[in-house]
N, C-alpha and C positions, 0 to 999 in steps of 0.2 A: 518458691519464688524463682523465676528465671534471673539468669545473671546473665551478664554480655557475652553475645556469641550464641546462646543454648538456642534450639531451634523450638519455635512457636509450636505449643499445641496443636491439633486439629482441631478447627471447629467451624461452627456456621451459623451467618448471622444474613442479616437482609441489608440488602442496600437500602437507597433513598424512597426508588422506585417498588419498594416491596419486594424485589428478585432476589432469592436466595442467593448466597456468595458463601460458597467452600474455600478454608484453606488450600485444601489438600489439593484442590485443581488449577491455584495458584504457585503452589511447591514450585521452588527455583524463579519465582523474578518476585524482583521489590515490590512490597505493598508498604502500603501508609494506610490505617486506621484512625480516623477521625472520629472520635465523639462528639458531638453538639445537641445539645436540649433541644428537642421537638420541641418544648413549651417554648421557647424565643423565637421559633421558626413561622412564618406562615401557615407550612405544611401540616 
């Protein structure tokens, strides 16, 4: 379990668009992480 402050795993997941997205090439500026159910989505 991460606690406040511990630094995010690596890892990779896809955006909206299908395009892979790496932690690791994001290292050093803020990201936000949004989960939302395809199932409620159009897409």
């Amino acid at each position: 379990m991460l606690k406040p402050g511990d630094a995010a795993p690596s890892f990779r997941t896809k955006d909206h668009e299908g395009r892979e997205v790496s932690l690791e090439k994001l290292r050093g500026k803020r990201v936000v992480l949004w989960f939302y159910p395809k199932a409620d989505t159009p897409g």
